[in-house]
N, C-alpha and C positions, 0 to 999 in steps of 0.2 A: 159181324152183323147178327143182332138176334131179330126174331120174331118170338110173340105169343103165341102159341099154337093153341085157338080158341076149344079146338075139342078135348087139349089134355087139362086145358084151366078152368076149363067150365065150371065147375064142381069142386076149386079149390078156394079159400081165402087164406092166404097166408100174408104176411110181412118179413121180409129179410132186411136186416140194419146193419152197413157199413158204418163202420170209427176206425177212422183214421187220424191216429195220436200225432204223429210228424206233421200233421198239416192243422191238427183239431177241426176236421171236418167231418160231420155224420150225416148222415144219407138213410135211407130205406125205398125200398121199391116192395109195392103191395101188389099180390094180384089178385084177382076180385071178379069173378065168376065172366072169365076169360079176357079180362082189360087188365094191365097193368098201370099204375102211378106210382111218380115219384115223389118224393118227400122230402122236403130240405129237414134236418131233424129225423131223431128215431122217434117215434110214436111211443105215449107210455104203454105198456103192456107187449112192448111185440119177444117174444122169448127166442127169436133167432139172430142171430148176431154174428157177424166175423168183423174181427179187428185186425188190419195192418195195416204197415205205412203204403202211402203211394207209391213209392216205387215197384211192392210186389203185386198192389194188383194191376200195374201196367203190362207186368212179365203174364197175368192171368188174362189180361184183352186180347194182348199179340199170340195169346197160344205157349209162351216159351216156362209159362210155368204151371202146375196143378193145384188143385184145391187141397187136395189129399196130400200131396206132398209137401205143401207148403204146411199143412199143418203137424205133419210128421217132425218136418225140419223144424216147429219153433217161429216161422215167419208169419202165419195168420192163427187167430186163437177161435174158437168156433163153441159159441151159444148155443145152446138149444138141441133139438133132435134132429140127429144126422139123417133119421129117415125125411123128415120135416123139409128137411134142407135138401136132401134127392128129389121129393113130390115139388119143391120151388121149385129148383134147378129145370126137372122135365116138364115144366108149360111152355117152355121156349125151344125155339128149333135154331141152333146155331150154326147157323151158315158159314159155310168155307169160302165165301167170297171172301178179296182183300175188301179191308176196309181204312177210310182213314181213318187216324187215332189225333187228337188233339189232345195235352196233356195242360193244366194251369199248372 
């Protein structure tokens, strides 16, 4: 489960664009002075990017895999600035509740 965490987004606009080659589906999630939306589609201009297949960013929802690692290892490939992609990452407060996962 995430949440926005309105006081660490307040003062952010960014866009992060998933591409996922194995399925040809791309995504983006903006956030946008403490809201997040999602985007069927990468918006043009957004410079942040990670591309893998589905199946590794399933292992990245359950926890069983890392960002970092997965990029070390070769499994997702990563756009843009890594700090960029830390200040996305920290608007959200990800919770250790379980949650469900629905996969298409």
């Amino acid at each position: 489960v995430t949440r926005v965490d309105p006081d660490k987004a307040y003062d952010v606009h960014l866009t992060l664009g998933f591409e996922f080659p194995d399925t040809g589906e791309q995504l983006a999630l903006e956030v946008r002075r403490g809201v997040a939306q999602l985007h069927q589609g990468i918006p043009e201009g957004t410079t942040l990017k990670l591309t893998m297949d589905k199946r590794f960013m399933e292992t990245l929802l359950t926890g069983e895999g890392g960002l970092v690692k997965g990029a070390l290892m070769g499994d997702v490939k990563i756009d843009g600035s890594l700090l960029d992609i830390k200040t996305f990452l920290g608007c959200f407060d990800f919770s250790e509740e379980p949650f469900g996962l629905t996969i298409r």
